[in-house]
C-alpha positions as CSV (number, residue, x, y, z in Angstrom):
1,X,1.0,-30.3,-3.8
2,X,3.7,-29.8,-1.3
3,X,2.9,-27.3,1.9
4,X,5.8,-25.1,2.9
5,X,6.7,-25.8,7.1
6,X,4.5,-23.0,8.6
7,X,1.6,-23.7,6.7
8,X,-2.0,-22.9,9.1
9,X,-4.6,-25.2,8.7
10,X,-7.7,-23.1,9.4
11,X,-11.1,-24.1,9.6
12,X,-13.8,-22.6,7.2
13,X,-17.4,-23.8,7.3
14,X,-17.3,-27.5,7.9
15,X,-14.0,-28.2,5.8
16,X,-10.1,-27.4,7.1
17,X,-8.0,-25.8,4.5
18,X,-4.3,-25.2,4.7
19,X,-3.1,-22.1,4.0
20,X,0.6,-21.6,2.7
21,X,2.0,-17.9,2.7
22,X,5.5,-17.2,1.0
23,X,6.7,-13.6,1.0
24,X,8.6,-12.5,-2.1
25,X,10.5,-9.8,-3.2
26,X,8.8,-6.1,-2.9
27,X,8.1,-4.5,-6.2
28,X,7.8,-1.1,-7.5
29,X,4.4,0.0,-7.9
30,X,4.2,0.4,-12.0
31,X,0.7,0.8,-13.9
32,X,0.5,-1.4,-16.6
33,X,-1.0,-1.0,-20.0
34,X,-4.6,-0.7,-21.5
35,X,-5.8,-2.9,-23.5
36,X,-8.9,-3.3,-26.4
37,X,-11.2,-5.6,-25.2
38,X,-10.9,-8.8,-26.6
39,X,-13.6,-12.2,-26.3
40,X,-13.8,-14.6,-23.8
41,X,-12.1,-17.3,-24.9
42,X,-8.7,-15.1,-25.3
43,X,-9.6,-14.1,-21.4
44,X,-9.7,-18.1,-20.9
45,X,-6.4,-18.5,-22.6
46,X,-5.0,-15.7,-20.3
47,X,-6.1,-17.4,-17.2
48,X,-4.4,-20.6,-18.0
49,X,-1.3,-19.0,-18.6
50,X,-1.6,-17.3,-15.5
51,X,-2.1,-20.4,-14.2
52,X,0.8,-21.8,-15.2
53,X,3.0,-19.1,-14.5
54,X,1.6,-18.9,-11.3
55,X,2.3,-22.4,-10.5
56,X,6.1,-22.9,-11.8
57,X,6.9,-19.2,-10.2
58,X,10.0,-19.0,-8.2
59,X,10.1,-14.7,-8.7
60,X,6.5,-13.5,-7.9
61,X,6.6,-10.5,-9.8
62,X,6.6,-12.6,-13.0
63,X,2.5,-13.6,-12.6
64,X,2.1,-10.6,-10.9
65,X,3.2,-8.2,-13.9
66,X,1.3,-10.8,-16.2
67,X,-2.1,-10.3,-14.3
68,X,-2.2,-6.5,-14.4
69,X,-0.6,-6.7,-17.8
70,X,-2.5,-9.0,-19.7
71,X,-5.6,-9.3,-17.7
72,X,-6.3,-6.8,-14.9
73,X,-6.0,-3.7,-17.8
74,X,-8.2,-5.2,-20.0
75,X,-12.0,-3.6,-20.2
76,X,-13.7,-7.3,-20.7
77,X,-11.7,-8.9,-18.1
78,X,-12.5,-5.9,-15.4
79,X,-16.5,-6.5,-16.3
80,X,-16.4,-10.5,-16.7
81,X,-18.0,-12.0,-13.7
82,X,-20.3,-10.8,-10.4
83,X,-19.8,-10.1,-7.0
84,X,-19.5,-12.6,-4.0
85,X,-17.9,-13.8,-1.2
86,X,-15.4,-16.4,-0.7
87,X,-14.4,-17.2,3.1
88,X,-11.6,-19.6,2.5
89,X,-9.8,-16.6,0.2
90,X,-10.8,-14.2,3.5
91,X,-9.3,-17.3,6.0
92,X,-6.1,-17.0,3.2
93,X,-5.9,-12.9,3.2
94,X,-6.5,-12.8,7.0
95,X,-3.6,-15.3,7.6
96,X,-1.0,-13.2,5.7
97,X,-2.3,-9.9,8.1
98,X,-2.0,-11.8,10.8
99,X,1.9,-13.2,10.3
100,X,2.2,-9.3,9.6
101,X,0.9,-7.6,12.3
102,X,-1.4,-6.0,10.5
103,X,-5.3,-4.7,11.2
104,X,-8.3,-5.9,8.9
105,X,-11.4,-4.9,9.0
106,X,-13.6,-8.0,10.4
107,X,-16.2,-10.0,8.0
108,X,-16.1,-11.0,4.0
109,X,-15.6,-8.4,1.8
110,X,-17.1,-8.3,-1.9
111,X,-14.6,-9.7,-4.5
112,X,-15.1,-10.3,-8.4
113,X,-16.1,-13.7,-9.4
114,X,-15.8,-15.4,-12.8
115,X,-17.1,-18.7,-12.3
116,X,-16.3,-19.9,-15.7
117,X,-12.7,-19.3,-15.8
118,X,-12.4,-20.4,-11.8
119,X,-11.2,-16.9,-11.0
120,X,-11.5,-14.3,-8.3
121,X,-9.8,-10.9,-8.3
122,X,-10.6,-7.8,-5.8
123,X,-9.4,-5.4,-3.0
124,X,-9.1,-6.1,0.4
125,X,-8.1,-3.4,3.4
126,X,-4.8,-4.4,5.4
127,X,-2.9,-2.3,7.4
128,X,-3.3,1.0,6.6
129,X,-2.3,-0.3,3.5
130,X,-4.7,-1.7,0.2
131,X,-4.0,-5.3,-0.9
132,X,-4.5,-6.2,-4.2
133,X,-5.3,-10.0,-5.2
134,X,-6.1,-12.8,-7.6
135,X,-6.9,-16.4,-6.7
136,X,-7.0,-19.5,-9.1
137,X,-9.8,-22.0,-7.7
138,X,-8.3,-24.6,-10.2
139,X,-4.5,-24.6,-8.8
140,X,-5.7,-23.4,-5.6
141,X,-2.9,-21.0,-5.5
142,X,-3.4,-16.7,-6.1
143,X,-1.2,-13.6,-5.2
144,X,-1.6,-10.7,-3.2
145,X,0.1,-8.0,-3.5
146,X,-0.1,-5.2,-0.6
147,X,0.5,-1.2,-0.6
148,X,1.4,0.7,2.7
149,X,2.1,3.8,0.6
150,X,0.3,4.3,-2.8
151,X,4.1,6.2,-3.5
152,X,6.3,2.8,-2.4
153,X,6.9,-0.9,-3.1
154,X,4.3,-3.5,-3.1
155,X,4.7,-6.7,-1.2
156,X,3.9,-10.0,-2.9
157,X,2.8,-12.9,-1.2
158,X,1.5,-15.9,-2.5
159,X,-1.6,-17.8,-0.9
160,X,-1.9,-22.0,-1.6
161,X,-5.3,-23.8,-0.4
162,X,-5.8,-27.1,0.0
163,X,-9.1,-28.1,1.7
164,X,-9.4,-31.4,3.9
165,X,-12.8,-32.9,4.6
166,X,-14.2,-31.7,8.3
């Protein structure tokens, strides 16, 4: 995996990750569509897609319309998983607010976590703004998308990881 010049290594808990933020395009804010549930393995399928996508992405609106479309709607996918916290995706999320200026509230904040697919998706207070994410512990890579204005565009950033031993 190749780390874009700018990258921040960061330490969290006894290991130094690099984090890698690219900006892309703003998007309009559009709701997707809701879906009947479906089982677990079709969520699985939908992850590695995403995961692929994700990974060969030069326009970040492609994963990101494919997350809210074909995961983030769907009622199994939102109730898949349990809370916890995850300090190296708060070290990536904190990184972004920090190249933009922006305030965040101090300490982890509860995000979704499906172990079994390697996934975690949540909400996270930047700005003024809310910042909607996913993260893919299995390519190490996730997006985030940001709102200033519930009304206006989001902004898309993605977020790579790549620990080094302390």
């Amino acid at each position: 995996m190749r780390l874009v010049a700018g990258a921040q290594l960061v330490s969290v808990g006894r290991a130094m990750v690099a984090i890698e933020v690219d900006q892309g395009e703003s998007i309009d804010n559009q709701g997707g569509r809701i879906m009947v549930g479906e089982s677990f393995t079709a969520l699985q399928d939908r992850v590695v897609q995403l995961r692929e996508i994700l990974r060969t992405a030069k326009d970040f609106v492609v994963p990101w319309r494919y997350f809210h479309d074909e995961l983030a709607m769907n009622p199994n996918f939102l109730s898949t998983g349990g809370w916890a916290t995850s300090p190296l995706i708060d070290a990536a999320i904190e990184q972004i607010a920090q190249t933009r200026g922006w305030d965040r509230p101090p300490g982890n904040e509860p995000t979704i976590c499906i172990p079994e697919l390697e996934f975690w998706h949540g909400l996270r207070s930047l700005g003024g703004g809310t910042g909607i994410f996913f993260y893919d512990e299995h390519s190490c890579q996730g997006l985030l998308g940001v709102m200033t204005d519930p009304a206006g565009p989001v902004d898309l950033f993605r977020l790579t990881t790549l620990a080094f031993p302390a």
